[in-house]
C-alpha positions, 0 to 999 in steps of 0.5 A: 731454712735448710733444716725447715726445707730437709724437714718438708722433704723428708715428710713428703718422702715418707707421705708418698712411699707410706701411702701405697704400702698402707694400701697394699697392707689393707689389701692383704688383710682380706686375703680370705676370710670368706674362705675359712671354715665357720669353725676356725677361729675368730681373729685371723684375716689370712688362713693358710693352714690350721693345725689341729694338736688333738688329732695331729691333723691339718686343714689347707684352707684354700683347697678345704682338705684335711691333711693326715697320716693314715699308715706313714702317708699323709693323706688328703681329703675333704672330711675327717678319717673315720677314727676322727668321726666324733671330733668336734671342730668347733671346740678343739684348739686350731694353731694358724700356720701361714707357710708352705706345707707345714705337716712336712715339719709334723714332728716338731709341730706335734712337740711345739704344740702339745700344750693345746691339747684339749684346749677349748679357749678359741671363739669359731667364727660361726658364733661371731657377731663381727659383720666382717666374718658375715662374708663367709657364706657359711656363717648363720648370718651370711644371708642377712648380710647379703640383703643389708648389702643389696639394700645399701647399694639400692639406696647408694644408687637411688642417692645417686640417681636423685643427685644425678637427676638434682644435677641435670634439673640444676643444669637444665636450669643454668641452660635456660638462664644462659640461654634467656641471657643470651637472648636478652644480649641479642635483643639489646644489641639489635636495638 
């Protein structure tokens, strides 16, 4: 019997302290898609940096700036130095970096991710057919998006206006019967 009761215990822990840990994992997951460039990669739900080894550069995703060296400084801005003109974002390998200024470790990134060099195997989430990239309000698809939002939520609210009005008919209906039975109570009792 205890080990029955140990064992109701034990899963009823693991339920409630399970539960909001799902949750705040869930609520991490969509930290900012709809903040990433169409050209970053597909398959990334939190973007902090992209490395970017063909022109040892950075891209901050929060503030939309590439960050890289021009004379030993490194520079911020929010396009590509001129010498970078005829890269194409789409096609070159981006690394996710999820850490706080990781171009202040350029050396050992530049050696660690030399092997991507020229490397064109990333799908950019501009060319996705995932709805949930659509959030981007950069993605071709983002206005479809939007409409097919608004279209559900009319629907949600009109579903939701019909059960509301179904409701208050039914109510009305149940007032009427109560009220004709209370009457019928009163009548008979004055008899």
């Amino acid at each position: 019997m205890r080990k029955i009761y140990l064992g109701s215990l034990i899963a009823v822990i693991l339920f409630v302290f399970a539960a909001p840990v799902k949750a705040q994992i869930h609520f991490k997951l969509n930290v900012n898609i709809s903040s990433q460039p169409i050209w970053g990669p597909v398959g990334y739900n939190e973007v902090q940096y992209y490395y970017l080894p063909d022109i040892d550069t950075y891209y901050y995703v929060p503030r939309h700036e590439f960050i890289y060296q021009e004379n030993g400084n490194w520079i911020t801005s929010s396009s590509l130095p001129p010498r970078y003109r005829n890269y194409n974002l789409y096609n070159g390998h981006k690394v996710v970096m999820n850490e706080n200024k990781p171009y202040l470790h350029d050396k050992n990134y530049k050696e660690k991710y030399s092997s991507y060099k020229n490397r064109h195997d990333q799908q950019p989430i501009r060319d996705s057919h995932n709805s949930k990239y659509f959030v981007n309000k950069n993605h071709p698809e983002h206005n479809n998006w939007v409409k097919q939002q608004k279209h559900y939520n009319m629907q949600g609210n009109k579903q939701a206006i019909g059960k509301n009005k179904n409701n208050g008919n039914k109510q009305n209906q149940n007032n009427k019967h109560a009220n004709r039975g209370k009457q019928n109570q009163h009548d008979n009792h004055k008899k």
